[in-house]
C-alpha positions in Angstrom: 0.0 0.0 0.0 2.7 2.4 0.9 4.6 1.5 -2.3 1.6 3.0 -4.5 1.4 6.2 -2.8 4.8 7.0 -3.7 4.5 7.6 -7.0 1.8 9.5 -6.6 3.0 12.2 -4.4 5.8 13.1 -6.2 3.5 13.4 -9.2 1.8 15.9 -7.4 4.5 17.4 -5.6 5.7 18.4 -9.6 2.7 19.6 -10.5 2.5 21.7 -7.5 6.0 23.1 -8.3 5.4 23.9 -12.1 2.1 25.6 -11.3 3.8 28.0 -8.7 6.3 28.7 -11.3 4.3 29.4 -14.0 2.4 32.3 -11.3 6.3 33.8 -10.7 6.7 34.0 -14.7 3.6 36.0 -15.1 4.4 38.2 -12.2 8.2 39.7 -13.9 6.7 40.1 -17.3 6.2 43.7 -17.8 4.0 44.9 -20.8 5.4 47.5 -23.0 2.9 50.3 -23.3 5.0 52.6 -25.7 4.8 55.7 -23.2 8.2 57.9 -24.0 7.6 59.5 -21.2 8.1 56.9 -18.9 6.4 55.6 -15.8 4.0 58.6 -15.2 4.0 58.1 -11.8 7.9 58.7 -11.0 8.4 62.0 -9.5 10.7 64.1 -10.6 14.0 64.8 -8.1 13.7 68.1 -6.7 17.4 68.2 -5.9 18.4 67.8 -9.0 18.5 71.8 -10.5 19.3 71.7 -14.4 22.5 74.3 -14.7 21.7 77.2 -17.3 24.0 79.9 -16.4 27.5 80.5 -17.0 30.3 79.5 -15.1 31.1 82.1 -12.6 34.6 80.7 -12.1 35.2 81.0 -16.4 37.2 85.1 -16.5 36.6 86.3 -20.0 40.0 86.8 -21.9 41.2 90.5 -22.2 43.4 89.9 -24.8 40.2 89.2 -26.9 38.7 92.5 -28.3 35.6 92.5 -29.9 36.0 94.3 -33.5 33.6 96.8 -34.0 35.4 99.5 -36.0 35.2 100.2 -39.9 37.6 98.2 -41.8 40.5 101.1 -42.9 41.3 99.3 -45.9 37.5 99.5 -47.3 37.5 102.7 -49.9 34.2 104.3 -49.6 32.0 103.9 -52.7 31.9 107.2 -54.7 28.2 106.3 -55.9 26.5 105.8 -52.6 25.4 109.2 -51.6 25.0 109.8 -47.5 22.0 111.1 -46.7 22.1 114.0 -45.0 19.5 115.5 -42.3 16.5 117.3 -44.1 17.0 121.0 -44.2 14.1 123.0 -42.4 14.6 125.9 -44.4 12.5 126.4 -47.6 14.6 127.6 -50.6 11.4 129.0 -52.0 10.5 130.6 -48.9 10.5 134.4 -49.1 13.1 136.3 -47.0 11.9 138.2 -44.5 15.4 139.7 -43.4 15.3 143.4 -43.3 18.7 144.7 -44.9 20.5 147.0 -42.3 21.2 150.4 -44.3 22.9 152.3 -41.3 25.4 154.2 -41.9 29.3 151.9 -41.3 31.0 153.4 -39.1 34.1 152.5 -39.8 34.2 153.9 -43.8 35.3 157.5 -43.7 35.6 157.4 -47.4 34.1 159.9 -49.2 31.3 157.8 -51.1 29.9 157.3 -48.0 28.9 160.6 -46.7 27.1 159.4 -44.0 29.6 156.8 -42.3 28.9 158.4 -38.8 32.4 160.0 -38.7 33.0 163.6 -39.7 35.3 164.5 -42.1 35.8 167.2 -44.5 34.9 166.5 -48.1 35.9 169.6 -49.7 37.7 172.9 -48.7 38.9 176.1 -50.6 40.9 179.0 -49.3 38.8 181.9 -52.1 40.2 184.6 -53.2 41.9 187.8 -51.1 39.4 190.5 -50.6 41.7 193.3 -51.0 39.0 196.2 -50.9 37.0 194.4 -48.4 33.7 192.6 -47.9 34.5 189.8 -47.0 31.5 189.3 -44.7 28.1 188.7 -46.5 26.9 192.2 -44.8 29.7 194.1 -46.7 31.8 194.0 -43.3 34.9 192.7 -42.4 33.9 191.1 -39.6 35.2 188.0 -39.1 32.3 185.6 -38.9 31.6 181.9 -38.9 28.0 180.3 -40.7 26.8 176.4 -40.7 24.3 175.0 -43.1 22.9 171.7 -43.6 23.0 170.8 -47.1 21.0 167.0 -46.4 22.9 163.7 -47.1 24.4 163.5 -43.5 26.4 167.0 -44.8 26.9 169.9 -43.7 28.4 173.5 -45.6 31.0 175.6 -43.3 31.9 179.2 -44.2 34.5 181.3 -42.6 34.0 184.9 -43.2 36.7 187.3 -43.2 40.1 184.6 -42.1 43.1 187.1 -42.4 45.6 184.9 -44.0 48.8 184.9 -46.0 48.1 185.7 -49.8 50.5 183.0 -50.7 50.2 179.9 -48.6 48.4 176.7 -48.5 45.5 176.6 -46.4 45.6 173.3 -44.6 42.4 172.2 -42.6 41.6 169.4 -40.4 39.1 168.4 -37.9 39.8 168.1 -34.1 39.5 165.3 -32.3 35.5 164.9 -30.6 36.4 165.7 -27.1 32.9 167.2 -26.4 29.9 165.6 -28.0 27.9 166.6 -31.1 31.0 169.4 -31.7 33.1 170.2 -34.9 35.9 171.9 -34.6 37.8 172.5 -38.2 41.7 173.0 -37.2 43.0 175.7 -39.9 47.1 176.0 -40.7 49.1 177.6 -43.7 51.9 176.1 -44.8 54.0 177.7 -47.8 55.4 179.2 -49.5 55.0 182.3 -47.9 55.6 185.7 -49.3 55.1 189.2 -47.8 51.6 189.6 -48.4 48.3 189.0 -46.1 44.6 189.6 -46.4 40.9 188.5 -46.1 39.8 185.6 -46.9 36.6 183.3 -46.6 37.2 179.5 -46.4 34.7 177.5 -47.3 34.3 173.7 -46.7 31.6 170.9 -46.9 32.1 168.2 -43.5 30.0 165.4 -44.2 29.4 162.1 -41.9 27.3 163.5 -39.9 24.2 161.6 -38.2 21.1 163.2 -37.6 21.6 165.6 -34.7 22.6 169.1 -33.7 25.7 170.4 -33.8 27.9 173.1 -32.8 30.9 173.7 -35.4 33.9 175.6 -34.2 36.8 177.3 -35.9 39.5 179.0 -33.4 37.0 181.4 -30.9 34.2 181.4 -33.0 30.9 178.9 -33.1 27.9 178.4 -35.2 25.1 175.7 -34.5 23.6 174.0 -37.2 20.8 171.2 -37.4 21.4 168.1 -39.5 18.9 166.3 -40.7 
C-alpha cells in the first residue's frame, strides 16, 4: 500500500511546483505600453537643478577684443550718396530779413557821406578880398556860418580869415572831445611871401548823423541842425 502512494505524491509534488512557477513567470513580465515619457507616476528629483548659467569661475580673456570699427582698408563707394539731415529751411520761402542800411561806421571814405564819422569832403581857401567885404553884410567882420545841405552833410563858411596871400590853407578836424561838436583845425603852410589879407574858407564836412551840432573854428561857433 505504501509503495503505490509513492509515486503518486511526487507526481503531485511536480505539479505543484510547475504551477507556482508558471504564477512567478507572469508576475516579472512587464507589458510595454509605448509611453516615452516613462512611468507617469515617478516623480521628478527636486534636488536635481538643471544648470543654465554661465560658469562664474570662467574670466573672459582680455586679450580678446571685440572688433567693432570700420575696416580702414575698405574705400568708400563714390556712388552711394550719404543722406544728409532734411534742411528746415525752404529755398522758395520768401526772406523776411530786413537789410541793415545804417550808416558803417568804420568807412570815412568819401562815397559814403554818411559813415557816422565827420570828415571834411571839400575845402577852398577863395580869393583875397583886397577892398573888403569879405562878410556877407559888406563888413569885415570875421564871422563863422553852418548849413545843412542833407545827405548827412553839412556846408562851413568862414567869413573874413586874415591869411597869407601866398600859402596853402591846410584844414583838419579836431579830435570829438565834447559831443555833437566840430571843430575845423586851420594852418598855412608855404610858401609864404610878404603879403596878407581877407579871406573866406569854405568847406563841406559830411558824416554827420542826424543831430545838432555846434561847429567851431579858433573862438568862434555856429550851430547847425542836420537832418
Amino acid at each position: 500500500m505504501r509503495t503505490h502512494l509513492i509515486p503518486v505524491l511526487a507526481a503531485a509534488l511536480l505539479m505543484a511546483c510547475g504551477s507556482k512557477d508558471d504564477k512567478q513567470g507572469d508576475a516579472d513580465t512587464t507589458i510595454d505600453t509605448g509611453d516615452p515619457a516613462g512611468d507617469a507616476d515617478v516623480a521628478p528629483d527636486p534636488d536635481i537643478v538643471e544648470d543654465t548659467a554661465e560658469d562664474p569661475d570662467v574670466t573672459p580673456d582680455p586679450d580678446v577684443v571685440e572688433d567693432t570699427a570700420e575696416d580702414p582698408d575698405v574705400t568708400p563707394d563714390p556712388d552711394v550718396v550719404e543722406d544728409t539731415p532734411f534742411d528746415p529751411v525752404d529755398a522758395d520761402a520768401v526772406d523776411t530779413t530786413v537789410e541793415d542800411t545804417r550808416p558803417d561806421p568804420t568807412d570815412t571814405t568819401p562815397d559814403s557821406p554818411c559813415s557816422g564819422i565827420p570828415f571834411i569832403r571839400t575845402s577852398d581857401k577863395g580869393t583875397e578880398y583886397t577892398t573888403g567885404g569879405c562878410n556877407p553884410d559888406g563888413s569885415t567882420t570875421e564871422d563863422l556860418v553852418a548849413a545843412d545841405l542833407g545827405s548827412c552833410c553839412i556846408s562851413v563858411d568862414h567869413y573874413c580869415a586874415w591869411l597869407n596871400c601866398c600859402s596853402t590853407l591846410v584844414s583838419s578836424l579836431s579830435p570829438f572831445t565834447t559831443p555833437w561838436t566840430i571843430t575845423i583845425v586851420e594852418s598855412e603852410t608855404g610858401p609864404f611871401c610878404y603879403c596878407e589879407g581877407w579871406f573866406s574858407p569854405s568847406y563841406e564836412v559830411c558824416g554827420l548823423t542826424p543831430g545838432t551840432y555846434t561847429v567851431r573854428i579858433g573862438t568862434l561857433s555856429f550851430t547847425v541842425v542836420v537832418s
